[in-house]
C-alpha positions in Angstrom: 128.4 91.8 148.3 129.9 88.6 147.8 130.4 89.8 144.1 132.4 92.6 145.3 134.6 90.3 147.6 135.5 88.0 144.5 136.4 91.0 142.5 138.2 92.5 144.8 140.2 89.1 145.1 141.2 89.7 141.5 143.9 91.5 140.2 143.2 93.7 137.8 144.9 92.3 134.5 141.8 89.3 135.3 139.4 91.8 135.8 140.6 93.6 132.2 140.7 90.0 130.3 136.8 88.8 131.8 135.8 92.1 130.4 137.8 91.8 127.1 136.2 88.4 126.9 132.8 89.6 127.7 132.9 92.4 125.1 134.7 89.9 122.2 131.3 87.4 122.7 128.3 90.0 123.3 129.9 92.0 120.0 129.8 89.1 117.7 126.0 88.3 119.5 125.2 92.2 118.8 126.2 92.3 115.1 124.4 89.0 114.1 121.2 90.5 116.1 121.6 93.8 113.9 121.6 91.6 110.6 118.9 90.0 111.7 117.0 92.7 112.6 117.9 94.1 109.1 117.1 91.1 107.3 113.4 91.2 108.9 113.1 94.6 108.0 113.7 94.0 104.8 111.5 91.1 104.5 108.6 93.2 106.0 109.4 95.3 103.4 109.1 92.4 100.6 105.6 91.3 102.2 104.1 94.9 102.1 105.0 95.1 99.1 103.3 91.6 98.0 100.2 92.6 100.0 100.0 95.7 98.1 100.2 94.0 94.8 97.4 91.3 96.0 95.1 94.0 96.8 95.7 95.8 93.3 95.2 92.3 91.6 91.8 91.4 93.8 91.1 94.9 92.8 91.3 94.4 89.4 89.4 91.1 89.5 86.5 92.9 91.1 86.3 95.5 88.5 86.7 92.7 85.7 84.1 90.5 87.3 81.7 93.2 87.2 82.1 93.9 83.5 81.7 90.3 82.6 78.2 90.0 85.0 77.3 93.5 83.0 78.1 91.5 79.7 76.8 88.5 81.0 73.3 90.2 81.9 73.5 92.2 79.1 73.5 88.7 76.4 70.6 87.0 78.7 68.3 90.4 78.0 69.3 90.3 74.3 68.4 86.0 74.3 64.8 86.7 76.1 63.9 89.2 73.5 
């Protein structure tokens, strides 16, 4: 109510330059949270990515490890005969 009375108090080349005012500040706040919210995006996008290419690479070092304990096992068999 006592909102009203103030406003109402006003006349309305005030009321037209608060909201000018208010729209000038929250549009500079609303583009610099849309960048943000782009430049996270994109750096979820960089980290899947990575983690992707980590689990290809412990993937590969899995597969390689077992080859060399096959190898490995294979020499020690060859050595006891």
């Amino acid at each position: 109510m006592d909102l009203f009375n103030y406003l109402d108090k006003l006349n309305w080349q005030t009321i037209i330059a608060m909201f000018a005012i208010g729209w000038y500040f929250t549009r500079d706040i609303r583009m610099a949270l849309n960048k943000l919210d782009s430049d996270v995006r994109e750096q979820g996008k960089r980290t899947d990515k990575l983690y992707e290419m980590f689990c290809t690479l412990q993937s590969q070092m899995k597969d390689e490890l077992l080859v060399m304990k096959k190898e490995h096992y294979d020499f020690m068999k060859e050595i006891k005969k």
